[in-house]
TORVEX-463030 format. One record per atom (N, C-alpha, C): residue in one letter; x, y, z. Coordinates in steps of 0.2 Angstrom, whole numbers, plus 5000, padded with zeros to 4 digits. Example, Ala and Ser with C-alpha at 12.3 -4.5 7.8 and 13.67 -1.06 7.14 Angstrom:
REM TORVEX-463030
A506649725039
A506249785039
A506649845039
S506449895035
S506849955036
S506450005039
***
This chain:
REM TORVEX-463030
X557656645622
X557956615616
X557856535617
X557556495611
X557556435612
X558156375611
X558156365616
X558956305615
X558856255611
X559756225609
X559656205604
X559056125603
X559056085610
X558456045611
X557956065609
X557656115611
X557056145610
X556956125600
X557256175599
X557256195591
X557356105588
X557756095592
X557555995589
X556955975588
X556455975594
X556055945595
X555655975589
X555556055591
X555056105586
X555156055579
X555856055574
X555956045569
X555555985570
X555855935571
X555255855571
X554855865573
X554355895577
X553655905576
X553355925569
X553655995569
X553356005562
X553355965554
X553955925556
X554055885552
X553555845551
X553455815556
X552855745559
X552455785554
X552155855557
X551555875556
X551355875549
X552155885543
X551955905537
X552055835532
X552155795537
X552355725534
X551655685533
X551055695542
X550555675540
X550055705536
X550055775534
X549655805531
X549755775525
X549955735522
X550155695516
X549655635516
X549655615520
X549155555522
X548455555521
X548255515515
X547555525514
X547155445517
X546555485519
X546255445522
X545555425517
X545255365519
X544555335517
X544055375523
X543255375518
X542955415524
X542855375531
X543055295530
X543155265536
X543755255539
X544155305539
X544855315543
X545455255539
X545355235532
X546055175532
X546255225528
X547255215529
X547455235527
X547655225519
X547355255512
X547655265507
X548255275500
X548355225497
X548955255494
X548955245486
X549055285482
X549155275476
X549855235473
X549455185470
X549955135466
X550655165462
X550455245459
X550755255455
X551355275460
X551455295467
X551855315472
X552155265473
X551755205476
X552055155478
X552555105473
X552355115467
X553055105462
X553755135460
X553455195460
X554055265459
X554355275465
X554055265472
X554655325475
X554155275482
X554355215483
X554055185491
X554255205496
X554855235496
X554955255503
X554855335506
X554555365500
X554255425502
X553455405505
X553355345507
X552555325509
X552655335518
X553255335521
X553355315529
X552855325532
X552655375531
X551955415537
X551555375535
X551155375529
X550755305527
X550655245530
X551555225529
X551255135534
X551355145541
X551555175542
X551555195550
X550955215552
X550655265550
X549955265551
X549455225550
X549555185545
X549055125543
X549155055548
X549955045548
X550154955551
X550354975558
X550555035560
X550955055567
X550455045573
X550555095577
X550355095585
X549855145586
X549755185581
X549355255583
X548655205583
X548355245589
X547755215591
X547155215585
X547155235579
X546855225575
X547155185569
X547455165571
X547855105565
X547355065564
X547155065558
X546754985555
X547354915554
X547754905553
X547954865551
X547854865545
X547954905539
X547654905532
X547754955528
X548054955523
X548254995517
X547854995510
X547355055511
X547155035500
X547455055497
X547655025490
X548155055485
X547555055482
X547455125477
X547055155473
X547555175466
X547155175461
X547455195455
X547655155452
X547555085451
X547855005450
X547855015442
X548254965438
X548254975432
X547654935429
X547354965423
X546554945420
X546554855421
X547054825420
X546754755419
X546754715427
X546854775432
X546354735437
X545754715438
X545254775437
X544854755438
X544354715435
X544554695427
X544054615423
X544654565426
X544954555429
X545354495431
X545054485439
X544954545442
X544554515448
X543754485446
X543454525441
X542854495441
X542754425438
X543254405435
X543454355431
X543254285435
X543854305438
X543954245446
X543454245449
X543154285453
X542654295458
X541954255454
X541654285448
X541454255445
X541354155445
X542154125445
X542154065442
X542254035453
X542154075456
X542354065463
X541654025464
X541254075460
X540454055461
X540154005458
X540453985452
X540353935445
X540653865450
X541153875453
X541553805457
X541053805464
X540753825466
X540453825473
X539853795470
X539453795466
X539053785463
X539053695458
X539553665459
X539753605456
X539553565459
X539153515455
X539053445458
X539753415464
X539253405470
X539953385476
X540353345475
X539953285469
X540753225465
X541153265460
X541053325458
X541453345454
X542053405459
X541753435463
X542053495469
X542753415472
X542453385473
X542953315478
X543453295472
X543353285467
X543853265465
X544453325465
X544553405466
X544953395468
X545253425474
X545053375480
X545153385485
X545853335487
X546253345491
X546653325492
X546753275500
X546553245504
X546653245508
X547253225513
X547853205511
X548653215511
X548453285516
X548653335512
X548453385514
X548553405521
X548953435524
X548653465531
X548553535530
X548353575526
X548153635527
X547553655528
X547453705535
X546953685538
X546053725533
X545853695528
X545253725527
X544653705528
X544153755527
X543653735528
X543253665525
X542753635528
X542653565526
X541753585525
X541253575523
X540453575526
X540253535520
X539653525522
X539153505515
X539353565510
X539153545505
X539253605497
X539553645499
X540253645504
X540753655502
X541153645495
X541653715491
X542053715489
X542853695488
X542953635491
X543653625495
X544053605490
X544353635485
X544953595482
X545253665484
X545853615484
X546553655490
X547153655482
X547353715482
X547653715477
X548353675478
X548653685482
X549353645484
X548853595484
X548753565488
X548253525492
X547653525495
X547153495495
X546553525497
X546653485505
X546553535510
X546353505518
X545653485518
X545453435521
X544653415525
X544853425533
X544653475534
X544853465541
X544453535542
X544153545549
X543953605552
X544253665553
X544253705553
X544253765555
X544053805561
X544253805565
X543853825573
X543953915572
X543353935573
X543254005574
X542754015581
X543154055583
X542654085591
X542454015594
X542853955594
X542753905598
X542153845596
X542153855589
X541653805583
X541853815576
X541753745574
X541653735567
X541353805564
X542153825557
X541753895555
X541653845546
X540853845547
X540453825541
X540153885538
X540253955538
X540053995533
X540353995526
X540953975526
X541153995519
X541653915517
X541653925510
X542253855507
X542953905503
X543353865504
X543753905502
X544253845499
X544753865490
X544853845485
X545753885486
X546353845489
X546853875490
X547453865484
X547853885484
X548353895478
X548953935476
X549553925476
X549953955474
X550053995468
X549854035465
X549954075461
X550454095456
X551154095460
X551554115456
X551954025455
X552153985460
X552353925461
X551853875457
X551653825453
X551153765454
X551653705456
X552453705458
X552553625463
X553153655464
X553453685471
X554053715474
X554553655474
X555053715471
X555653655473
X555753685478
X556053625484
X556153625490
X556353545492
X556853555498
X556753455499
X556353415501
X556353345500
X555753305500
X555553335509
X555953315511
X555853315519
X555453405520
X555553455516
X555053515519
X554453515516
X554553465510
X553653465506
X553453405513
X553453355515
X553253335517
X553153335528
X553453385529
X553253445535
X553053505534
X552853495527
X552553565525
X552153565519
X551453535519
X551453505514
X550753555512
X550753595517
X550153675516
X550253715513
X551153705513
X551353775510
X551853755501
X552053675502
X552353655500
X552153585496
X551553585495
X551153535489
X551053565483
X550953525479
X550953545471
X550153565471
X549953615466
X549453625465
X549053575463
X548253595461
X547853565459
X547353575455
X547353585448
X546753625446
X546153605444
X545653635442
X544953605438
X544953595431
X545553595429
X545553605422
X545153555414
X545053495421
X544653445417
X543753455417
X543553505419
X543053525421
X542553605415
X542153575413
X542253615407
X541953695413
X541453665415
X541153735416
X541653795422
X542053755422
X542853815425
X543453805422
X543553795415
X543853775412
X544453815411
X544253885413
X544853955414
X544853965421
X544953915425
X545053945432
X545853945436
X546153915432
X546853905432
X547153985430
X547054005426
X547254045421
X546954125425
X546454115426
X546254165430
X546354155438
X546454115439
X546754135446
X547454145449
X547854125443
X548654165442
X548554205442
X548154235436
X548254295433
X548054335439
X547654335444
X547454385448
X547754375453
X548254325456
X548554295461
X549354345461
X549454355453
X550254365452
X550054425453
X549554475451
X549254535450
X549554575459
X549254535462
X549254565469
X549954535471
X550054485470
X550654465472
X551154535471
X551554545464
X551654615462
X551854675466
X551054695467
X550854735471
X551054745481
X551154675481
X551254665488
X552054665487
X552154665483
X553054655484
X553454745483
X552954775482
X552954845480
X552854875487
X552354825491
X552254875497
X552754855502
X553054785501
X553454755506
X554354815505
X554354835500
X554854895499
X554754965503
X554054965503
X553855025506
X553955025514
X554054955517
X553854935524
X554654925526
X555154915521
X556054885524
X556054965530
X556055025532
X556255065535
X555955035543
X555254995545
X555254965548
X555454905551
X555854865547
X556054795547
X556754775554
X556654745555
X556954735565
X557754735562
X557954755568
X558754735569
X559054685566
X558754625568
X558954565566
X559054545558
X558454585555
X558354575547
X558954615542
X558854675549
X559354715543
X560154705543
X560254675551
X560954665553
X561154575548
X560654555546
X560554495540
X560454525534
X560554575533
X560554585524
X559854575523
X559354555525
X558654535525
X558154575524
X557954585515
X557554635514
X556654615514
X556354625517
X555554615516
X555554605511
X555554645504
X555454625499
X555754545496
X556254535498
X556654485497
X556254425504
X556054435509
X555754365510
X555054345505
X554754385503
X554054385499
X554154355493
X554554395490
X554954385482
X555054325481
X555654305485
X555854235485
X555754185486
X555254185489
X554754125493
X554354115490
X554454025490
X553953965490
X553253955493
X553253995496
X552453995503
X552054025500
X551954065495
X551254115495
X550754075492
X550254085497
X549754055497
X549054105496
X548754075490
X548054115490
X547654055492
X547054125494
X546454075495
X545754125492
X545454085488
X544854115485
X544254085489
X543754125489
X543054115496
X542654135492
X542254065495
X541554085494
X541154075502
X540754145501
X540454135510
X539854115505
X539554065511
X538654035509
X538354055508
X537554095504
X537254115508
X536754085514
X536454115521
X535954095525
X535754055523
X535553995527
X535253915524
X534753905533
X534353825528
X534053825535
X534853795542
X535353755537
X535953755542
X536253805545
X536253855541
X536753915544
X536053975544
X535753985546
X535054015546
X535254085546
X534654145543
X534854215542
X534854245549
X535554285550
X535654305558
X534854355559
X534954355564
X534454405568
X534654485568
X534354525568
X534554615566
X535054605573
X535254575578
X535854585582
X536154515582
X536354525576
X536954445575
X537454485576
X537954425578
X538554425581
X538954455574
X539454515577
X539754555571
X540354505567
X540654435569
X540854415566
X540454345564
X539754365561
X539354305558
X539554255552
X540054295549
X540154255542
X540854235543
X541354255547
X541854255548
X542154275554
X542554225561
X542554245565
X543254305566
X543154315572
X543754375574
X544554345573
X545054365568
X545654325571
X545954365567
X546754355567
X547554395566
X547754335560
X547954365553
X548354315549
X548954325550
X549054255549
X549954245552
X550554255545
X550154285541
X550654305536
X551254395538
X551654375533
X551954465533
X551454505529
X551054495525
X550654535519
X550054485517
X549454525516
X548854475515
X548554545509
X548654525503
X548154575498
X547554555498
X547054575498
X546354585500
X545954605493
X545554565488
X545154605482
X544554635486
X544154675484
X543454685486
X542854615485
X542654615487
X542054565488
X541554585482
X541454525479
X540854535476
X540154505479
X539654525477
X538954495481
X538654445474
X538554405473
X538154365468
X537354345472
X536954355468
X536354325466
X536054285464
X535754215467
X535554195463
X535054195459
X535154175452
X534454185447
X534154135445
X533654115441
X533154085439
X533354035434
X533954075429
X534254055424
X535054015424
X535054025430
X535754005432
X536454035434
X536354105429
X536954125431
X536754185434
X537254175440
X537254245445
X537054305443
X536854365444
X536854435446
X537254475449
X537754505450
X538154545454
X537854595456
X537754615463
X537054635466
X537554695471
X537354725476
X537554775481
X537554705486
X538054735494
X537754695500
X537154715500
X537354675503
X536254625506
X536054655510
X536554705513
X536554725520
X537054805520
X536954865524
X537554905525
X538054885529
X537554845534
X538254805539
X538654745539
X538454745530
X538754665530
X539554685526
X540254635526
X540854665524
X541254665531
X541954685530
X542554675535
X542554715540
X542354695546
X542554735551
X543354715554
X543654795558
X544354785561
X544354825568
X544754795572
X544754825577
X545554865578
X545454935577
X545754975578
X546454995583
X547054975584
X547554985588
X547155005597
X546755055595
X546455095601
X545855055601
X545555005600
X545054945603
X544554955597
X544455025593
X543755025592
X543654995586
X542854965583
X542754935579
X542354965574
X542854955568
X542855015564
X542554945556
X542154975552
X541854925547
X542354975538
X542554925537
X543154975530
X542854915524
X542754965519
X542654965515
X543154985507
X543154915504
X543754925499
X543354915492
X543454985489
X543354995482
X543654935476
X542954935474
X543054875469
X543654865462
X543754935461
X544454965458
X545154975461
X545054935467
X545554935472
X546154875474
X546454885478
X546554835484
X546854845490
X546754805496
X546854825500
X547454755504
X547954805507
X548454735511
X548354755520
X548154705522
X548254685528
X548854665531
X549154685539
X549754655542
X549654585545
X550154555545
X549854485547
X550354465555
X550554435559
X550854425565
X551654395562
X551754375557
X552454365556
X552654445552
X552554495551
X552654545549
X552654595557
X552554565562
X552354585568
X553254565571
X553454515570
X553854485571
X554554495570
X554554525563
X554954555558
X555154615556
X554654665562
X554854735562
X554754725569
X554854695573
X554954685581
X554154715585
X553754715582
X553354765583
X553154845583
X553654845578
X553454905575
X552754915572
X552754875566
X552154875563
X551954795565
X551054795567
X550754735570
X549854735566
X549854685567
X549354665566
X548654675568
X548154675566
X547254685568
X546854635567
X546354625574
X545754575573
X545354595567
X545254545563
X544654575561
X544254495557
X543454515557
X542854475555
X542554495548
X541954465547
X541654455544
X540954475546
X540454515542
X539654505544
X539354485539
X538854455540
X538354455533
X537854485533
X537654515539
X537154585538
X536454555537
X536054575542
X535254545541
X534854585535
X534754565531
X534154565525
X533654545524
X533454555519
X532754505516
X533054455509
X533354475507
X533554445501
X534354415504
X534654405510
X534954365509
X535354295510
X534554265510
X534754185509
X534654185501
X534754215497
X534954225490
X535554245487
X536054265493
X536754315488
X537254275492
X537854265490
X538454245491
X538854295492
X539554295494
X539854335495
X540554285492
X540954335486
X541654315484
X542054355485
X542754315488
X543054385489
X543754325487
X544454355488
X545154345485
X545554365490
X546054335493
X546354335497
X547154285496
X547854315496
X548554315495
X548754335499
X549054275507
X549454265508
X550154255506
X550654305509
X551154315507
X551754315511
X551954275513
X552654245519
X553254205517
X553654225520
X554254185520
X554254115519
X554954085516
X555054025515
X554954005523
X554553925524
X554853915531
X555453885536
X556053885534
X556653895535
X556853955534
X556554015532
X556954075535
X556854105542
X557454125544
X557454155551
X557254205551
X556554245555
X556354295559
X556654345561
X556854285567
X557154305571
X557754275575
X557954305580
X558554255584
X558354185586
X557954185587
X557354115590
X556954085587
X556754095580
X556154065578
X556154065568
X556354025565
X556054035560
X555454015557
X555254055551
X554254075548
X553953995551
X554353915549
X554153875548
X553853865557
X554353875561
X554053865569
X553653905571
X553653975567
X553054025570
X552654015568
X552353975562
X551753965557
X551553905562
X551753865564
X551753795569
X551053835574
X551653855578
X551553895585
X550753935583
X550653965578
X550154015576
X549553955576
X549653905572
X549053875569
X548753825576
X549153805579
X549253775585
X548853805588
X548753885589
X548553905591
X547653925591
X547653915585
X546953945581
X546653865577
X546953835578
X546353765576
X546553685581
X545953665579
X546053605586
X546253545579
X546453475580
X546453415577
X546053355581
X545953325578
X545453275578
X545353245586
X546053245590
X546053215597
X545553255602
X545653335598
X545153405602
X544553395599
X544453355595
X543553365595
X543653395585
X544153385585
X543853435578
X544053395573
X543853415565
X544053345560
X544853335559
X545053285555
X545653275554
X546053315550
X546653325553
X547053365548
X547153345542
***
């Protein structure tokens, strides 16, 4: 006869067993979730984010929500679209809304895109130990355009806590304001629906503070989009060799948010007449790779009628380690045609004010320090000015 321990253990295995059987996967092992679940009934998702953000050696770091409501997907094309109409702008009209106040760290290159939506940054980006010139990138708060906050956090915080900036005096992106809310608050939403899904693993500290994930997201001043554009191949950035480096378009690093919603990528064309073509990758091995709990390097692919959220290292922080974050890069995949395609993609960082507390020792505003401190140089180190 089995004792009563025994019969315990049985019960929770079996549980395990009928809890993951529910878990749908992509044919590249991310873990999948339907939108219509994650509204109705999020805490029936556990086995999902646990298998998706947790420790099992095949954790991507990554969740797709599928089944999105229909005015997703013309609002991603919408934006992505005008991502490419603004990377494409005379450089005295791209500068004008550049910010240089600004310490947030973005991209800086020739025909770069840099207006920083709070503020545009001129300053480097270090990736794998250089200057990352593959893409420009166009930052913004989407739900917020000028945080109330005290003067003293806008200006120790001026990345996360500067007034927006738009192109609105610009005819040929004259909807960019509009569409980039609009796709910004889309995901934003969406991310606050999963941050519900994610409270059963939130730390001691948070819950022993009344402190719901949803509620650091929700009511914070910090979320920050960024819209990208990667280059195409130039004679600067030259088309890689069939054994380029797998983070060629984007190098390998951890985002410091609690939630990063993720659009699919579009490829644009250029044509003859001026306006882009929306094309396939240029490449099978161009797109995001992540490196798996269990080391391996796995490439995921997110449906264009999708979206996908990434764990970032302050979400790492906030469930003590429960759920934790993943490497992951960019390729742009050897072609023939691709010193002709661009790559757009949308990107919604989603983090706590910086004066909330974490943890016992650190709140968002010192661990965002700590993080970035960590992953870029300033001008003393060789690299542009903050």
């Amino acid at each position: 006869m089995l004792s009563a321990a025994t019969r315990n253990i049985l019960r929770r295995t079996m549980a395990t067993v009928a809890s993951n059987s529910n878990i749908t996967l992509t044919s590249e092992g991310a873990v999948s979730v339907s939108y219509n679940a994650l509204v109705s009934s999020p805490l029936s998702l556990t086995s999902s984010i646990e298998r998706a953000f947790g420790s099992h050696p095949d954790s991507l770091g990554i969740i797709i929500v599928r089944d999105l409501p229909s005015s997703y997907v013309p609002a991603r094309e919408r934006l992505l679209k005008l991502a490419y109409r603004f990377a494409n702008l005379d450089p005295k009209v791209r500068e004008r809304y550049a910010d240089p106040k600004s310490r947030y760290r973005s991209v800086a290159t020739p025909f770069v895109y840099v207006g920083l939506l709070k503020s545009l940054v001129v300053a480097s980006e270090i990736m794998n130990g250089k200057p990352d010139t593959m893409k420009g990138s166009y930052y913004a708060n989407p739900v917020i355009d000028e945080p109330n906050v005290p003067q003293e956090l806008r200006e120790a915080y001026p990345e996360y806590y500067g007034k927006n900036i738009w192109p609105s005096d610009t005819p040929e992106v004259q909807d960019f304001e509009q569409a980039f809310k609009d796709l910004g608050r889309f995901v934003f939403g969406v991310g606050c629906q999963l941050a519900v899904a994610c409270q059963p693993f939130a730390s001691t500290y948070l819950s022993d503070s009344s402190l719901s994930l949803a509620d650091l997201i929700g009511k914070s001043q910090t979320v920050k989009a960024r819209l990208l554009h990667y280059f195409p191949p130039s004679p600067e950035n030259p088309l890689p060799a069939e054994d380029e480096a797998i983070d060629s378009w984007c190098g390998f690093h951890l985002d410091h948010s609690l939630l990063t919603g993720l659009c699919s990528a579009m490829y644009l064309r250029r044509e003859p007449s001026g306006e882009p073509s929306v094309v396939q990758s240029p490449s099978p091995s161009s797109g995001l790779y992540i490196r798996t709990r269990g080391g391996a390097l796995t490439k995921v692919s997110i449906p264009a009628d999708c979206l996908a959220f990434q764990t970032g290292e302050a979400l790492e922080l906030a469930t003590a380690g429960k759920l934790r974050a993943t490497p992951h890069c960019v390729r742009v995949g050897a072609a023939k045609d691709a010193e002709n395609i661009s790559r757009e993609t949308f990107a919604l960082f989603m983090q706590p004010n910086v004066d909330q507390q974490l943890s016992a020792t650190e709140n968002f505003g010192q661990f965002s320090k700590r993080i970035f401190d960590e992953h870029y140089k300033d001008e003393s180190a060789g690299g542009a000015a903050m």
